[in-house]
BALOBA-1460 file (C-alpha; in Angstrom, 3 decimals):
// residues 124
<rec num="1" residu="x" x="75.660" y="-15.372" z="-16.082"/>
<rec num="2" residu="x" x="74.226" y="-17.800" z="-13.510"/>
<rec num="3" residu="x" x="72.440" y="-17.699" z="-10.143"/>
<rec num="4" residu="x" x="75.456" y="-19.659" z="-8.639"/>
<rec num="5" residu="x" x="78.492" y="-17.790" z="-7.430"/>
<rec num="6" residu="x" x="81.020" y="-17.151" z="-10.733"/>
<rec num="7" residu="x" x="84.110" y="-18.262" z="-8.521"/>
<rec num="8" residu="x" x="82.705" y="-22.325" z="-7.837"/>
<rec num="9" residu="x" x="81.890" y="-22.696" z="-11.530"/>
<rec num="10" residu="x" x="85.850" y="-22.397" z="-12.197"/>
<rec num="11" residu="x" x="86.413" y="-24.995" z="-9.626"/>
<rec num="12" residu="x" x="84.449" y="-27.619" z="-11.878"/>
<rec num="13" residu="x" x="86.559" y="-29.969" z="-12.692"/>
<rec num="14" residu="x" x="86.281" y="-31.315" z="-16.474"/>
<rec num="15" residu="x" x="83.667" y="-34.241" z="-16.302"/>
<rec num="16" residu="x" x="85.347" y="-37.987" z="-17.332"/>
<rec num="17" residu="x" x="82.579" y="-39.448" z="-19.658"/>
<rec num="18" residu="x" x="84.175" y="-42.329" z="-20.323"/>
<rec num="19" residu="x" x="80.826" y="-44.706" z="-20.844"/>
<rec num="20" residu="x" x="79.203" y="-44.491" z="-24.569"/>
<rec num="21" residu="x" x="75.883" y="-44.757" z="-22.659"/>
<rec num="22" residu="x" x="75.736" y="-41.539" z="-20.770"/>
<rec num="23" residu="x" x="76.934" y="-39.668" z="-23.367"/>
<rec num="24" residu="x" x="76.653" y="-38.447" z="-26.598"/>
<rec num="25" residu="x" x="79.739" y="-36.936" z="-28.401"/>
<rec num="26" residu="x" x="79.197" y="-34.754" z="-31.588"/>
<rec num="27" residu="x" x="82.909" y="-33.428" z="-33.266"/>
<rec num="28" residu="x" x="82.509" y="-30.406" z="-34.611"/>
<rec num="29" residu="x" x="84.671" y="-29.188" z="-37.000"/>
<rec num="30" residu="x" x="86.877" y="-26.382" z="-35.390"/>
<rec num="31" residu="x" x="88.510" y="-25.795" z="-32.595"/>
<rec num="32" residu="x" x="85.381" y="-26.911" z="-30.280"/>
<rec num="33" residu="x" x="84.178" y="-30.635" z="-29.098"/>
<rec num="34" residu="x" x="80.774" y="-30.831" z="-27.651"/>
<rec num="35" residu="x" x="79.097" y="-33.311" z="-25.512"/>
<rec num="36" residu="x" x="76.256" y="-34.483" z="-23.161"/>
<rec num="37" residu="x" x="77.257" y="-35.863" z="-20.034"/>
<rec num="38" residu="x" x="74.250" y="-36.522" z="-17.511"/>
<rec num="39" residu="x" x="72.160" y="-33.024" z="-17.347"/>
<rec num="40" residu="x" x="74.641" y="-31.514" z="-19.084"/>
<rec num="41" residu="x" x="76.147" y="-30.206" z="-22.238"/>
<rec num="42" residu="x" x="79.642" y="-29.900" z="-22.041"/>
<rec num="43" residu="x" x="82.182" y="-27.834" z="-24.542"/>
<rec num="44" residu="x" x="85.512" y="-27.881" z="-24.559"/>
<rec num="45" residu="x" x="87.114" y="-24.678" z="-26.860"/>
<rec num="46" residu="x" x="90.571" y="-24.699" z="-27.634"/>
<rec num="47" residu="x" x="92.836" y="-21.915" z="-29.358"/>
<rec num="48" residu="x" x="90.882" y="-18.603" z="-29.791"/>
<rec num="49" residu="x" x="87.454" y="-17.141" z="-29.539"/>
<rec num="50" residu="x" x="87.533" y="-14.724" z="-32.295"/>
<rec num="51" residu="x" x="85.286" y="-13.104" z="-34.988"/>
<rec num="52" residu="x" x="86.931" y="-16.156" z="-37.671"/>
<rec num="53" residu="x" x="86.145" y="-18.958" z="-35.307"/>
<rec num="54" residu="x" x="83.479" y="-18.199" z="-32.872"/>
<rec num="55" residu="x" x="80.413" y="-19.008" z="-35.461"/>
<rec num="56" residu="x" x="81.804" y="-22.480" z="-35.262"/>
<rec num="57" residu="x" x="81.266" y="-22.098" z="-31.471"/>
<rec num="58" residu="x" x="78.159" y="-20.665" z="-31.886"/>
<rec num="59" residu="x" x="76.835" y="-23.822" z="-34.313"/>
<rec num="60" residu="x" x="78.093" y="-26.062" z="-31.829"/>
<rec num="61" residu="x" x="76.280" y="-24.384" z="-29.034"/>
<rec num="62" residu="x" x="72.899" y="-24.186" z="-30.834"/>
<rec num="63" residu="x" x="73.470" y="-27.383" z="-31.696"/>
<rec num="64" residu="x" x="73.353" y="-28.595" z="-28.232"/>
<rec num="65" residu="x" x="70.311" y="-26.228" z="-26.783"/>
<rec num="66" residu="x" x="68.203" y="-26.779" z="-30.107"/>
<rec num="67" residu="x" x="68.608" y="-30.798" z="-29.420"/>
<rec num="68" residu="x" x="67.856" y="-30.526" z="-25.985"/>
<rec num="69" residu="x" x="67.342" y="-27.939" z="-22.801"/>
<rec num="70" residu="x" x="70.262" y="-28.839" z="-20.343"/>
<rec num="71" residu="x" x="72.699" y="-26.904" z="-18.428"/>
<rec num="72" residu="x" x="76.198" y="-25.993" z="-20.182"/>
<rec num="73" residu="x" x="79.685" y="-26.019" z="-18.919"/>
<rec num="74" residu="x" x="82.076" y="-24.278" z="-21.618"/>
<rec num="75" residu="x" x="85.121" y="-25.319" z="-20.745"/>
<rec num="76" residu="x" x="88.031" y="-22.042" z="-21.451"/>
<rec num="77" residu="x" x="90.729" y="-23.226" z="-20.105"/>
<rec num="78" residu="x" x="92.316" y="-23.669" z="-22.817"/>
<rec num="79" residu="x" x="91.763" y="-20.451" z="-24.877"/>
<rec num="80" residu="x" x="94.275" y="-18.383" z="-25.521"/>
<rec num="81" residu="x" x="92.256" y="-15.183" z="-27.084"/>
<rec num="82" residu="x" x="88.887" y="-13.618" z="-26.893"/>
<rec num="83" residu="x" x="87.547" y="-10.886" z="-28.752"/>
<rec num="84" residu="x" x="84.269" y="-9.078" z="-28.749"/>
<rec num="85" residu="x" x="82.926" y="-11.569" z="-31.264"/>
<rec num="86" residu="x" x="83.271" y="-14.369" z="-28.789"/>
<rec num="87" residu="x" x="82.220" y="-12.978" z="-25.924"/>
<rec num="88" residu="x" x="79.378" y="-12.227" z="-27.872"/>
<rec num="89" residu="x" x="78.478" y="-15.758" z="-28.487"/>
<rec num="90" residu="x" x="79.196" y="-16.732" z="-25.374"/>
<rec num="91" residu="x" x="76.769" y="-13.706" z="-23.407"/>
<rec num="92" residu="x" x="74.058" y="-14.786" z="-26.356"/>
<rec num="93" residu="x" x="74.691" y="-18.859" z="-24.767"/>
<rec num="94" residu="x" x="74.522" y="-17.729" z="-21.181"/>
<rec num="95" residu="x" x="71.254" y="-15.594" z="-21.919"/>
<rec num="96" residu="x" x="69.376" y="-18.572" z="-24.167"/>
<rec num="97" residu="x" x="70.376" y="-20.949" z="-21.157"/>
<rec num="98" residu="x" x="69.579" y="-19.036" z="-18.661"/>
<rec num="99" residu="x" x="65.926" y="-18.425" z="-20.060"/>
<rec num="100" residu="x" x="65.184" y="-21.992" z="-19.343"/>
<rec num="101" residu="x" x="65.877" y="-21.581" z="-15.816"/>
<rec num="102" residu="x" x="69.201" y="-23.860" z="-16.539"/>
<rec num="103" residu="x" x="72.626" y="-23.116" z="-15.583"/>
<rec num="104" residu="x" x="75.612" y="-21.693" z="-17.502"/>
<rec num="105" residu="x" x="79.124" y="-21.706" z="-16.170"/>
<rec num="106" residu="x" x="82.638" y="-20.882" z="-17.614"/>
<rec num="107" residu="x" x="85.554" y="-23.179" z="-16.449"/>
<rec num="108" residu="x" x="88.801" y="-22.775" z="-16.340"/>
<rec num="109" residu="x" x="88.849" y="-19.136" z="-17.812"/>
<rec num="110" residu="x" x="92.762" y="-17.845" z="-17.616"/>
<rec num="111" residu="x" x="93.595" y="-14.513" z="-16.459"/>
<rec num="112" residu="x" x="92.981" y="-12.675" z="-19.795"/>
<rec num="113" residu="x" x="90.282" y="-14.372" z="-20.297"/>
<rec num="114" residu="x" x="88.636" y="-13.665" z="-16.905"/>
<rec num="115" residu="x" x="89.691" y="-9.766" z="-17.648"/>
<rec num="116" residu="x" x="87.988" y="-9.582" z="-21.079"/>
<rec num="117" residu="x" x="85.115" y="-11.270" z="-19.292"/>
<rec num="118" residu="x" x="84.980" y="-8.810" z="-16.408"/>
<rec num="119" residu="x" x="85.364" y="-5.770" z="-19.136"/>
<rec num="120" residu="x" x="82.405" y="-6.871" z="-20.998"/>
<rec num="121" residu="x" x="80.299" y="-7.270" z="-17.819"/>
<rec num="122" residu="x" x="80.012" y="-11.110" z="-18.114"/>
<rec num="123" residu="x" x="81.849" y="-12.074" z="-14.807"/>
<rec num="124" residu="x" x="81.429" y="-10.394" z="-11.373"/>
């Protein structure tokens, strides 16, 4: 998904953008918060990636890359479910990122997560 090594994107920590400045935070209705820290866009999903909630993921992410090319750290950690649907929107995000020579990286994926990942040929 990246040209860094899977395993050190899930050591990211989550950023602390604590100063209104260097950042700018968009709510988006859902079950996903996006943001801009630095070079970055920065999601945080919660709950499930399913077919009935990953178009809201998918807004939020084209959201970010149509306002402006950075790199994107989706934050999984804590998602309970994924089905093909999601990991659809999140191999369409890693391929629209990655075609602007930027970086995409999953954090925090839990095992089930990591396995659905892995099955769909998203993760090494």
């Amino acid at each position: 998904m990246n040209n860094h090594d899977p395993q050190a994107c899930f050591l990211l920590p989550w950023p602390e953008v604590t100063d209104a400045q260097t950042r700018d935070a968009l709510e988006i209705e859902g079950r996903f918060v996006g943001l801009k820290s630095h070079d970055a866009w920065i999601v945080k999903a919660v709950g499930e990636i399913t077919a009935s909630t990953s178009t809201k993921l998918r807004k939020t992410i084209d959201g970010m890359c149509d306002a402006e090319a950075l790199s994107m750290i989706v934050d999984v950690e804590d998602i309970s479910a994924i089905d093909s649907a999601g990991l659809g929107v999140l191999a369409s995000a890693a391929k629209r990122v990655g075609a602007k020579g930027l970086s995409f990286c999953l954090v925090g994926p839990s095992a089930s997560v990591r396995q659905a990942l892995r099955a769909a040929g998203l993760l090494e």
